[in-house]
SEZABA-727825 format. One line per field, with one value per residue: residue number from 1; x, y, z of N, C-alpha, C in turn. Coordinates in steps of 0.05 Angstrom, whole numbers. Last residue first. Example, Ala and Ser with C-alpha at 12.3 -4.5 7.8 and 13.67 -1.06 7.14 Angstrom:
! residues 2
num <- (2_1) .
nu <- (257_264) .
nv <- (-45_-114) .
nw <- (142_156) .
cau <- (273_246) .
cav <- (-21_-90) .
caw <- (143_156) .
cu <- (258_264) .
cv <- (1_-66) .
cw <- (157_156) .
! end
This chain:
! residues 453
num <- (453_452_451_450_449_448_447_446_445_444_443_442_441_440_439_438_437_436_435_434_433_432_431_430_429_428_427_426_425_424_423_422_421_420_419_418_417_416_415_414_413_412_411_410_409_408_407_406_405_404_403_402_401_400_399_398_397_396_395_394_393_392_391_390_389_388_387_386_385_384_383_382_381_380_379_378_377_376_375_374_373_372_371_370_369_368_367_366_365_364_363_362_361_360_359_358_357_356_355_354_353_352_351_350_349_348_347_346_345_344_343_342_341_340_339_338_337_336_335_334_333_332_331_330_329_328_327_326_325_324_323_322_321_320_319_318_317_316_315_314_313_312_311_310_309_308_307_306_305_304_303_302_301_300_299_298_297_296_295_294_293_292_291_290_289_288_287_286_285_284_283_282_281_280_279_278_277_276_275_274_273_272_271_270_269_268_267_266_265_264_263_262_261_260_259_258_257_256_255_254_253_252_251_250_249_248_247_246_245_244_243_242_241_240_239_238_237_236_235_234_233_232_231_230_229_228_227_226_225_224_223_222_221_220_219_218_217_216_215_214_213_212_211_210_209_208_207_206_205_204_203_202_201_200_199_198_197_196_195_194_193_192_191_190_189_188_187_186_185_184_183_182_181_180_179_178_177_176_175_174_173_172_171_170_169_168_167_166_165_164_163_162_161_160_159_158_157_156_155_154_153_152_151_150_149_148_147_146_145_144_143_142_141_140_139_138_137_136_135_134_133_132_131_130_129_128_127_126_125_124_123_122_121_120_119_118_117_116_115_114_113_112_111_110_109_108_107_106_105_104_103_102_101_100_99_98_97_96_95_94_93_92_91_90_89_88_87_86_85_84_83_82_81_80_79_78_77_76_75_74_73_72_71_70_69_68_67_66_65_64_63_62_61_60_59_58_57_56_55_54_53_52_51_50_49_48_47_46_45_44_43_42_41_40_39_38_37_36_35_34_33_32_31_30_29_28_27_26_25_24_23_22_21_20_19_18_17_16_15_14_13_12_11_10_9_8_7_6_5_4_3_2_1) .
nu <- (712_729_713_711_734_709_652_656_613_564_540_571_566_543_553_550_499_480_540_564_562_583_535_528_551_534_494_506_529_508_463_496_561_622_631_657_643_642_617_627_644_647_639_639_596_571_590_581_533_530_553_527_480_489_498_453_419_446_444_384_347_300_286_256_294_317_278_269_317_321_276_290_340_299_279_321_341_276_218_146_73_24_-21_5_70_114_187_236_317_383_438_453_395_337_288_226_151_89_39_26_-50_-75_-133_-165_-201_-251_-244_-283_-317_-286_-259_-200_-189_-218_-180_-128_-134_-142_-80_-51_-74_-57_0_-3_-19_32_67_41_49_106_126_74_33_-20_-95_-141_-196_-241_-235_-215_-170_-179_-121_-95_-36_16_43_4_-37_-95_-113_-166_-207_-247_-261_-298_-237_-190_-192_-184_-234_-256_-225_-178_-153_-79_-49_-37_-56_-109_-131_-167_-206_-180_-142_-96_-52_-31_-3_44_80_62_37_80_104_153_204_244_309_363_416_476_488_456_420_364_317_255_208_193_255_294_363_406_438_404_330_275_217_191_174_147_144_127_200_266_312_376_425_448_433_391_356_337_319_273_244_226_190_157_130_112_73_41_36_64_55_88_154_148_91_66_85_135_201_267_318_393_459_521_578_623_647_688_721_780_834_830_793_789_765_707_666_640_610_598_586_549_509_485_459_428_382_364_351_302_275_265_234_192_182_190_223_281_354_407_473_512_582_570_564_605_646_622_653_711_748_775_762_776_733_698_699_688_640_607_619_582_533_542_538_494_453_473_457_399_385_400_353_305_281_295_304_344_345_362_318_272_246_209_162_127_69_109_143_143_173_142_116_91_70_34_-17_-26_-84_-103_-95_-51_-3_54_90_135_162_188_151_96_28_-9_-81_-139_-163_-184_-136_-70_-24_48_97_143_208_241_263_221_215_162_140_134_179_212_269_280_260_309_334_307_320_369_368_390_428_470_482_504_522_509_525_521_479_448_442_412_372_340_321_260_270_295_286_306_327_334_280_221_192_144_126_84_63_14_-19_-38_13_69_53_16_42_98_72_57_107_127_90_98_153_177_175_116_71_47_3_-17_-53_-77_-75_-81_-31_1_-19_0_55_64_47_57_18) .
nv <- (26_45_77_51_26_-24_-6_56_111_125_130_161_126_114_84_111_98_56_15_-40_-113_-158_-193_-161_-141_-77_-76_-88_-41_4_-4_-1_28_62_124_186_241_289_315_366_422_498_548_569_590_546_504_519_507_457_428_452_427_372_364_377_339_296_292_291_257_280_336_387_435_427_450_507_526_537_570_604_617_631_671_715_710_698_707_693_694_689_664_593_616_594_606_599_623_631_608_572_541_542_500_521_503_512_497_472_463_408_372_331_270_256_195_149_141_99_53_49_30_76_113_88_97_160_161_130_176_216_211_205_260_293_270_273_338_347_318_319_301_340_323_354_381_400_429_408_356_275_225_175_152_156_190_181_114_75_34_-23_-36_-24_-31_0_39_52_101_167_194_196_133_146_119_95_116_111_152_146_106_35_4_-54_-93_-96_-99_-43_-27_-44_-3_55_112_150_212_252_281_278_251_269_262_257_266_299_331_342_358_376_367_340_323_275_275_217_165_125_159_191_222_275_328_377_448_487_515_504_542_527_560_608_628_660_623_609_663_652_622_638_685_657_628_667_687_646_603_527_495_493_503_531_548_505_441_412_425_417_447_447_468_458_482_523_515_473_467_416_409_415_421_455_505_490_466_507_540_521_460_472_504_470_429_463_471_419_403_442_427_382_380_423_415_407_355_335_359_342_373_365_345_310_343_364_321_300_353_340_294_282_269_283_308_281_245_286_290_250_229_262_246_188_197_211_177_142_162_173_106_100_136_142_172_205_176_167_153_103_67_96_89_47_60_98_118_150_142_150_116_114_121_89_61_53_20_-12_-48_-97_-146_-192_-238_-240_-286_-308_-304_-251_-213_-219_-209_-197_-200_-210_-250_-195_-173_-184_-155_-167_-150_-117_-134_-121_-123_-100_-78_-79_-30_-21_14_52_66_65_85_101_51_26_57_101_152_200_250_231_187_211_275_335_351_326_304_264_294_331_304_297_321_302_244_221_164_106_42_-6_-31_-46_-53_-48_-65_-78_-69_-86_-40_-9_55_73_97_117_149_125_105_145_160_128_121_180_182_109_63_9_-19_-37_-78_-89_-132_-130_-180_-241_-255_-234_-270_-321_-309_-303_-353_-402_-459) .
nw <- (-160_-229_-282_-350_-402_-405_-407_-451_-451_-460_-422_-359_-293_-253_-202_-155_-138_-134_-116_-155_-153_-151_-141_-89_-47_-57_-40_9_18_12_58_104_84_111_120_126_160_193_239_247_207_225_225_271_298_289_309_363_371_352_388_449_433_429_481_518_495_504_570_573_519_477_451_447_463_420_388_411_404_341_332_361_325_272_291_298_237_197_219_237_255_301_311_319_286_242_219_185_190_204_214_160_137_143_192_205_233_261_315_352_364_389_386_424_422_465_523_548_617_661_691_684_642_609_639_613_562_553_571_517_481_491_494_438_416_427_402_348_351_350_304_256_206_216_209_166_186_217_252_299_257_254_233_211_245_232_259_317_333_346_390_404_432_393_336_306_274_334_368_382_389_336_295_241_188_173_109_62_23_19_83_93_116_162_173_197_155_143_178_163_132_154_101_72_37_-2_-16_-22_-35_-79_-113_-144_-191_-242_-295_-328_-371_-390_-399_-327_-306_-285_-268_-272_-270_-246_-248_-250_-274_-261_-215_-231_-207_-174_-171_-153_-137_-127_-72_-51_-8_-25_-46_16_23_-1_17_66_51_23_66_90_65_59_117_106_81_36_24_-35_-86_-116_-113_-123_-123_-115_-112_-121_-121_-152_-144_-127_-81_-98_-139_-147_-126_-63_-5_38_29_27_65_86_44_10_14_62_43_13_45_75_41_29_85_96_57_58_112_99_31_-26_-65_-79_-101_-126_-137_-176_-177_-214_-258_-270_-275_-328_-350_-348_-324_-274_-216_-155_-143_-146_-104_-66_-75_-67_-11_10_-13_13_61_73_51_91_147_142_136_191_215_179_138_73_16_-46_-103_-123_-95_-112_-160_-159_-144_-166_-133_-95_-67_9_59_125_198_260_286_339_365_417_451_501_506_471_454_401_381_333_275_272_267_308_314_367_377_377_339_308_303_286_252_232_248_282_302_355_425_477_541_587_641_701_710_692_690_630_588_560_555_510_475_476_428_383_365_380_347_295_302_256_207_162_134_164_213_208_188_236_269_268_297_345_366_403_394_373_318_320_380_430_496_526_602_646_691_731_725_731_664_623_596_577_539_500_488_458_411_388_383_383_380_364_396_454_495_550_589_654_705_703_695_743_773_753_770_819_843_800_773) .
cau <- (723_721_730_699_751_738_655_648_642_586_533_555_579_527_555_581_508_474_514_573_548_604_559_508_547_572_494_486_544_532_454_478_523_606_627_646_668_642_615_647_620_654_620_670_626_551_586_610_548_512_559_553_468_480_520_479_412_438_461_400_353_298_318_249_272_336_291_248_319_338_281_276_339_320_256_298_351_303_235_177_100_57_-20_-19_61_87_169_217_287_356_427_458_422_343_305_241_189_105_55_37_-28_-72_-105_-162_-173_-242_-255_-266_-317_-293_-297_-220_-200_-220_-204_-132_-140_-157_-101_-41_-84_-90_-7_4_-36_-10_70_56_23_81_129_88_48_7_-68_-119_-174_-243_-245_-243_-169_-168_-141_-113_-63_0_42_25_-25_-77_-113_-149_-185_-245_-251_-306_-275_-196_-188_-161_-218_-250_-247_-184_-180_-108_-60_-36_-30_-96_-128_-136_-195_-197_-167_-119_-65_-51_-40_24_52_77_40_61_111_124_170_231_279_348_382_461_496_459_446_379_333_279_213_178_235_270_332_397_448_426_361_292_230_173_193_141_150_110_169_240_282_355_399_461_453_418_372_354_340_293_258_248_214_165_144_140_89_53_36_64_43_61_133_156_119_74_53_109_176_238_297_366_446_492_564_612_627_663_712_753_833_848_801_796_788_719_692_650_630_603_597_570_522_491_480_454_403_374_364_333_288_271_256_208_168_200_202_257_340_372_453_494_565_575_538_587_652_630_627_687_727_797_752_794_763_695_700_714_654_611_634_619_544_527_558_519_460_472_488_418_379_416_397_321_264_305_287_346_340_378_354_281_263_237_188_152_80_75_155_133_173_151_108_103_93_47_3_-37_-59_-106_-126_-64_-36_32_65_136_148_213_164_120_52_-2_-54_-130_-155_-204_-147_-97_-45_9_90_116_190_233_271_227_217_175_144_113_182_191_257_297_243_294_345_308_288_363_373_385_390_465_480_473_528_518_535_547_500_453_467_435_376_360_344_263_274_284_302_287_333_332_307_250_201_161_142_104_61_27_-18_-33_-9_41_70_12_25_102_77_31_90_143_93_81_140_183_179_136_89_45_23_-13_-35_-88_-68_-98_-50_7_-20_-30_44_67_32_58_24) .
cav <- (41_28_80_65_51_-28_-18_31_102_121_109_165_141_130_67_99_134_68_28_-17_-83_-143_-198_-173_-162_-95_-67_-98_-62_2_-6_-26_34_37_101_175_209_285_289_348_400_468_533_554_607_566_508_515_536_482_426_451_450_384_362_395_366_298_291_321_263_272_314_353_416_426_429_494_525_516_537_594_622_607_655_702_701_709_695_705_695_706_682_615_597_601_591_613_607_638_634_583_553_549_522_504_517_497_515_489_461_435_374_355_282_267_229_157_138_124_50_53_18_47_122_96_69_146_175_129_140_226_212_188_232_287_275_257_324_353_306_321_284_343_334_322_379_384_440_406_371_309_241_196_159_132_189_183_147_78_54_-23_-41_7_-38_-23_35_41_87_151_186_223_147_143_126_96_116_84_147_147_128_59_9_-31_-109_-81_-120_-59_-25_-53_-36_28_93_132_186_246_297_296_245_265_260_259_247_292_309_349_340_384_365_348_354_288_272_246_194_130_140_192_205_251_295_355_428_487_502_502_531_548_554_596_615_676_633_591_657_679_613_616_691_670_609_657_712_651_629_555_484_502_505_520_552_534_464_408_427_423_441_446_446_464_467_515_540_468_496_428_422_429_411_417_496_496_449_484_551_543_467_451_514_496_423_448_497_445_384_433_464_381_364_427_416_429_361_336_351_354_358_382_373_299_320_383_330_280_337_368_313_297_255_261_325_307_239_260_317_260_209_265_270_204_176_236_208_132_159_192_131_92_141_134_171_210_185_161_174_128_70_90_107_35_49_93_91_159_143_140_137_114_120_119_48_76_26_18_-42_-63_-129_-162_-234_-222_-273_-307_-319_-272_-229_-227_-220_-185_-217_-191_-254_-213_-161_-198_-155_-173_-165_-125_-122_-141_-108_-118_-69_-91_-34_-30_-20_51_68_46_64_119_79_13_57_70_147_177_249_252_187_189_242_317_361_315_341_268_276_347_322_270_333_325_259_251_174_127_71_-10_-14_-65_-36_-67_-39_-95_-56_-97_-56_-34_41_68_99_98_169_142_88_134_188_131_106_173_205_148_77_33_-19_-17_-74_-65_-137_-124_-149_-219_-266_-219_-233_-322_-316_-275_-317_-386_-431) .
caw <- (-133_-212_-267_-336_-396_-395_-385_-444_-446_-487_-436_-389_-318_-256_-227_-164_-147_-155_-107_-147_-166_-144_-159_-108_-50_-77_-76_-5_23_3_26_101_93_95_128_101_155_166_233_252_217_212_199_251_300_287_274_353_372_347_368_438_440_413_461_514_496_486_549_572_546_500_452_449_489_441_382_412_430_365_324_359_359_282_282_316_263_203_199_243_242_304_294_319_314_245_237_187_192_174_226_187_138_127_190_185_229_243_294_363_343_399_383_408_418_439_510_540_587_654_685_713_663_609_642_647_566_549_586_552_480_495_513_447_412_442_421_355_344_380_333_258_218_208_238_174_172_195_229_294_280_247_254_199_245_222_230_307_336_321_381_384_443_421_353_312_277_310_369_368_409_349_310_261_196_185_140_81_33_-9_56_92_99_156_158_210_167_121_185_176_114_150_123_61_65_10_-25_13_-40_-40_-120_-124_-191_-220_-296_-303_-364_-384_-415_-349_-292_-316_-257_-265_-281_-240_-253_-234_-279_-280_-229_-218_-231_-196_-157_-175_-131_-146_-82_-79_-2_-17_-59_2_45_-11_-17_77_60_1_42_105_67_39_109_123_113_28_52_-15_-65_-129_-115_-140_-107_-133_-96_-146_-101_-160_-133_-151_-79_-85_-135_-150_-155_-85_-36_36_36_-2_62_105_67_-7_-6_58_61_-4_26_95_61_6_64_111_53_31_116_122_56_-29_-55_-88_-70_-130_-116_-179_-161_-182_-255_-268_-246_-304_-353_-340_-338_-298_-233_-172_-136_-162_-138_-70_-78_-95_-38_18_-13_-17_51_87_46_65_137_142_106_162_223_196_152_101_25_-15_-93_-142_-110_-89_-156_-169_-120_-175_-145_-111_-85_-16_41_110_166_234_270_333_349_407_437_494_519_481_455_436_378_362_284_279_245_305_305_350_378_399_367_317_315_281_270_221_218_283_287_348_393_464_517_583_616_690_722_691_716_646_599_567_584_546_494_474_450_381_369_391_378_294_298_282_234_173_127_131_213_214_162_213_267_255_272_339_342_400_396_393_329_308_358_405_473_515_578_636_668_737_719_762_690_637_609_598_553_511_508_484_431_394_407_367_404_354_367_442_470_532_582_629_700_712_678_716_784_772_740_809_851_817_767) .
cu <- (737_725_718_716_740_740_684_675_638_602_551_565_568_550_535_577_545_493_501_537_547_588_586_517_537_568_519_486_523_529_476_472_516_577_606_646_649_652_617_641_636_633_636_658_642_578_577_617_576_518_550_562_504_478_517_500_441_437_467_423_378_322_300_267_265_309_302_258_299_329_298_269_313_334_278_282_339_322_255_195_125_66_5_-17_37_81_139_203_274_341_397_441_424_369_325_268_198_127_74_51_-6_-43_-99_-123_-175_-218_-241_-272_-287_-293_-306_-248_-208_-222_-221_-158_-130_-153_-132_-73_-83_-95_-39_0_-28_-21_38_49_19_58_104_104_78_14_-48_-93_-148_-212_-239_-251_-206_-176_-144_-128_-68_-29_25_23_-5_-64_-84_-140_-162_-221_-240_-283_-279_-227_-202_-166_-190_-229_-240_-209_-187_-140_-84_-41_-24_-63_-109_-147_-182_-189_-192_-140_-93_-64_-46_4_38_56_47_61_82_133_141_205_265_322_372_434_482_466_452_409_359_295_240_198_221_249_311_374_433_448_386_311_258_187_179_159_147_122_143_216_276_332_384_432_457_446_394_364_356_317_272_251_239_200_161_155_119_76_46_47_41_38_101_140_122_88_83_88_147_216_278_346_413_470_532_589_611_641_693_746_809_846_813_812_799_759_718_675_650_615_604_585_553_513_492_471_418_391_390_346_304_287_275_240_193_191_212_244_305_362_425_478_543_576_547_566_621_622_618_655_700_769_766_790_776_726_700_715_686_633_625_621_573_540_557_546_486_470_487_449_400_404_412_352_285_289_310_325_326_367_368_315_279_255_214_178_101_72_130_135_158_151_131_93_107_68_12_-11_-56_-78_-124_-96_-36_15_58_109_131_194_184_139_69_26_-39_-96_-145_-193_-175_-117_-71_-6_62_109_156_209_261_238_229_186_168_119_151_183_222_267_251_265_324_313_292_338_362_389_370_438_473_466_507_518_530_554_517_472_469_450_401_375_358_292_262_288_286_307_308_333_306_273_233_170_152_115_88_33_8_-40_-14_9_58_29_18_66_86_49_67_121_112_75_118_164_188_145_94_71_28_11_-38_-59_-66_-96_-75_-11_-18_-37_19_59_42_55_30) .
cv <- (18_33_64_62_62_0_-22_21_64_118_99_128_145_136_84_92_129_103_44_-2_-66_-118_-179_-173_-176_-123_-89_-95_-85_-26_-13_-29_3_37_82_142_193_269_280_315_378_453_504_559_595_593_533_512_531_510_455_452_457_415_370_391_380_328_298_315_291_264_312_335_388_415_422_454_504_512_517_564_596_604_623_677_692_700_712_697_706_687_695_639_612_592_610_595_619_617_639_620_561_575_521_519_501_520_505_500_484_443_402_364_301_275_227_184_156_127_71_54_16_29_86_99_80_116_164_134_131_196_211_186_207_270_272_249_291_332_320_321_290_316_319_338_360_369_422_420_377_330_262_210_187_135_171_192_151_113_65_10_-28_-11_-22_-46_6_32_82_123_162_213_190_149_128_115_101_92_116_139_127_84_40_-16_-70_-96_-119_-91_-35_-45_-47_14_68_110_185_223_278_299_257_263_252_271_236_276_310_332_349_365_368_340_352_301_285_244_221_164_151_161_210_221_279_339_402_465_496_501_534_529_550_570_593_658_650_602_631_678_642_619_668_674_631_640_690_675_630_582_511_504_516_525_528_549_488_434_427_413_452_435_462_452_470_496_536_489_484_450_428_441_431_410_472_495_457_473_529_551_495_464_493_510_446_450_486_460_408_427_459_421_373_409_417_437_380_333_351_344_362_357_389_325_314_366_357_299_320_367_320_307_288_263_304_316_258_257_305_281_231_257_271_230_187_228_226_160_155_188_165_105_124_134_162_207_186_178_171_153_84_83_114_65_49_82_89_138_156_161_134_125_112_103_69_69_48_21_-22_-56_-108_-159_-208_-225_-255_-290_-324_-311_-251_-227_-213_-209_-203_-203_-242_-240_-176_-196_-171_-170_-167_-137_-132_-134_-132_-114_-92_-83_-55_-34_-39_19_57_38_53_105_88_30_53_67_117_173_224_265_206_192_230_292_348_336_339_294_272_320_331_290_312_330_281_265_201_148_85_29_-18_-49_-55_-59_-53_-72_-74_-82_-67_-41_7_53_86_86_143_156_95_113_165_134_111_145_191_151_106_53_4_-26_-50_-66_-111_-110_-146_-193_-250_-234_-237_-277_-303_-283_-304_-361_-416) .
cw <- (-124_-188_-248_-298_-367_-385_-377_-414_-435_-472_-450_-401_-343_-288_-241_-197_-153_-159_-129_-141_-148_-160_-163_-130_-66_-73_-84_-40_8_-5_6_64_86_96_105_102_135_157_203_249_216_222_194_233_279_288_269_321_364_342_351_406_433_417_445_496_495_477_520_563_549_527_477_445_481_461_393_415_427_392_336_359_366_316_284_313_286_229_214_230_247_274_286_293_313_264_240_208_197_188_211_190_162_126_150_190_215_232_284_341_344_378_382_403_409_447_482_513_579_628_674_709_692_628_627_642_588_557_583_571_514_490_521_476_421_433_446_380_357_371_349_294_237_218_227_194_184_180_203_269_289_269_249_217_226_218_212_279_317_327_364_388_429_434_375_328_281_309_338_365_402_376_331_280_226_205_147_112_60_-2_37_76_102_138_158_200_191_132_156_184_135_148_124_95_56_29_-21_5_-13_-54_-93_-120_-159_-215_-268_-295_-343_-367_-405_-375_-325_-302_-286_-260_-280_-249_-253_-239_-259_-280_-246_-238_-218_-216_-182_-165_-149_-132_-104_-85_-32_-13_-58_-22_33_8_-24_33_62_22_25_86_76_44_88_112_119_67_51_12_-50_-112_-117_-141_-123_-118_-112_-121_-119_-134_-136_-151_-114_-89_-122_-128_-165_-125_-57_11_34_12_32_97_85_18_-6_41_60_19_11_71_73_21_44_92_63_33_83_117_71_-5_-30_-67_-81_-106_-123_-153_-168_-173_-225_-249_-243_-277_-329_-335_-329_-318_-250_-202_-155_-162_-161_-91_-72_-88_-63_-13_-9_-30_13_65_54_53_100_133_111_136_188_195_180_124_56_-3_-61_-122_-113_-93_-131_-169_-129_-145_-169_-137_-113_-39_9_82_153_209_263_321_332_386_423_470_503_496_475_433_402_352_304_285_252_274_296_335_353_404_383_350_323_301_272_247_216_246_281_325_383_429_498_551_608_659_710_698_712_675_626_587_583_569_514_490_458_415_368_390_386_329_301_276_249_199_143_131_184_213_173_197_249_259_256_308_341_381_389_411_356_309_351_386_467_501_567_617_669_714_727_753_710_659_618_613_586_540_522_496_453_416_414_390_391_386_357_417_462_519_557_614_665_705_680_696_757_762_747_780_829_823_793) .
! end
């Protein structure tokens, strides 16, 4: 074995799984550290998703809130980054596995998967109603939306063309108001010039929401103000109703029936299947239980951040899955395993809560910081500038910050191309079955008369 094996068998080897806020931050607060760090994530991109919702609506491009770990890691000479998806923890050998087969053995590991979308056990509505966690769930929505108001312009009945311009967007929190206030804006300002023989501004966009307002995270004074800024922009809100049912042709609100040919899904997340290999028991949603200092019970090598972790604040209450939050729990892991191994006990995570925004259309948002509420223009100013600091690099920052103002004067949106999708392509591979929102025609028309793409 030579010196530099010998050295690196000695220096205390740090997995970390996943590179969103929460695993960047911890990997960056160990910098100069004498560890070993593996960053493992099955993409090869850091992804700022609170702005998915602007590439689903077709203002910006997947690149512009997407950035490649490895750059963002570039200078850091203590981190090795590896694409590659995590499959099972096995925390009794201190080893993480591989789906490709391959394994890391660890001293210290800290996983930060996120989450994912849950359906509140109807997976099988997943199909018909796209959740918005990654760049391909955004294109597959952007791809969604274009293609109905294409098919609307072609398609000769009335019926038909009511159902491809009613959008339902479900569940009624930050990403489901975005969602609602982009697509109402699309349709009634962006693109009614384009098309000829359909009335875009016609266009049903429907946000239903289970508890009794929108944005239940916020103040009631701000939920009332962000559902009066989405009915100015044509909007209906439902609240107080709950999906029962969701297929290719629409949606079942209770007794009432909805015809859609497009159906977003915003109304929950469920932690990734891997802390189901932890071997500790989960909450109702698949998080994990976290100690006051993020680490996992009965294992202090082990620390769980992010959307993943069940952590709470000091009044008891579960900390938002949302980037700042993210953001400090990934750096309060980093900080805690320095104090490890330098011989220093390790501290409580407090979390410091910088308040919660939404925006709603152009120029409209609400935001709660502390005690300050604000709606309206300011409250969006706001929102952008805030969203502009966590783009991580500046390229990024200014193109975006460009696009912005330049929709913000046109009302155009320039990423509006209507590209093949991983899911597309999968549906047609499979004896030649059209995606669910293609193969949506009434019952009574049979299979010769129905229109093919």
């Amino acid at each position: 074995m030579d010196p530099q094996q010998q050295k690196e068998q000695h220096t205390p080897h740090v997995v970390i799984v996943g590179g969103g806020f929460a695993g960047l931050y911890a990997a960056r607060e160990l910098a100069g550290a004498r560890v070993r760090i593996t960053l493992v994530d099955r993409r090869n991109h850091h992804l700022f998703q609170p702005l998915l919702y602007q590439v689903a609506t077709a203002a910006l491009s997947p690149a512009d809130i997407a950035e490649p770990i490895r750059h963002v890691l570039s200078r850091q000479r203590n981190v090795r980054t590896l694409l590659a998806e995590a499959a099972a923890i096995e925390p009794e050998q201190r080893r993480l596995r591989l789906a490709d087969g391959y394994a890391l053995d660890y001293d210290y590991l800290v996983v930060a998967a996120g989450a994912t979308h849950s359906y509140f056990g109807h997976d099988e509505w997943a199909r018909f109603a796209p959740g918005l966690k990654t760049l391909e769930d955004a294109l597959e929505i952007r791809r969604r939306v274009l293609t109905a108001f294409e098919r609307a312009e072609a398609d000769p009945d009335r019926q038909r063309r009511e159902a491809l311009l009613t959008f339902v967007v479900v569940g009624g929190g930050p990403t489901g108001v975005e969602l609602a206030g982009a697509l109402a804006e699309i349709a009634r300002f962006t693109i009614p010039r384009d098309f000829r023989t359909v009335s875009t501004e016609r266009a049903r966009v429907i946000l239903i929401e289970g508890s009794e307002r929108v944005l239940p995270a916020l103040p009631p004074s701000l939920s009332a103000a962000a559902q009066r800024d989405l009915e100015r922009l044509g909007v209906q809100v439902w609240t107080g109703k709950r999906v029962t049912g969701i297929d290719p042709r629409g949606v079942q609100v209770g007794e009432e029936r909805v015809a859609a040919r497009t159906v977003l899904w915003a109304a929950g997340v469920a932690g990734a299947p891997l802390a189901r290999t932890l071997g500790v028991p989960l909450d109702p949603a698949g998080r994990v239980p976290v100690n006051a200092d993020l680490t996992v019970p009965g294992h202090e090598e082990i620390y769980v951040v992010g959307d993943l972790a069940l952590a709470r604040d000091k009044h008891g209450a579960a900390i938002p899955g949302v980037a700042p939050a993210a953001i400090q729990q990934g750096r309060h892991a980093g900080r805690n395993l320095l104090a490890t191994l330098r011989g220093r006990p390790r501290k409580p995570f407090a979390y410091f809560d910088k308040g919660v925004m939404a925006t709603v259309g152009r120029g409209h948002a609400v935001a709660g910081f502390w005690r300050i509420r604000i709606s309206g223009y300011l409250a969006w100013l706001a929102w952008l500038f805030i969203h502009i600091w966590f783009l991580i690099d500046f390229r990024n920052r200014a193109s975006v910050l460009f696009q912005w103002f330049w929709h913000y004067l046109t009302f155009k949106r320039g990423a509006r191309l209507i590209l093949e999708t991983p899911e597309e392509i999968r549906f047609r591979a499979v004896a030649g079955v059209a995606p669910p929102d293609v193969d949506a025609w009434p019952p009574n028309e049979s299979d010769a008369e129905r229109p093919r793409d």
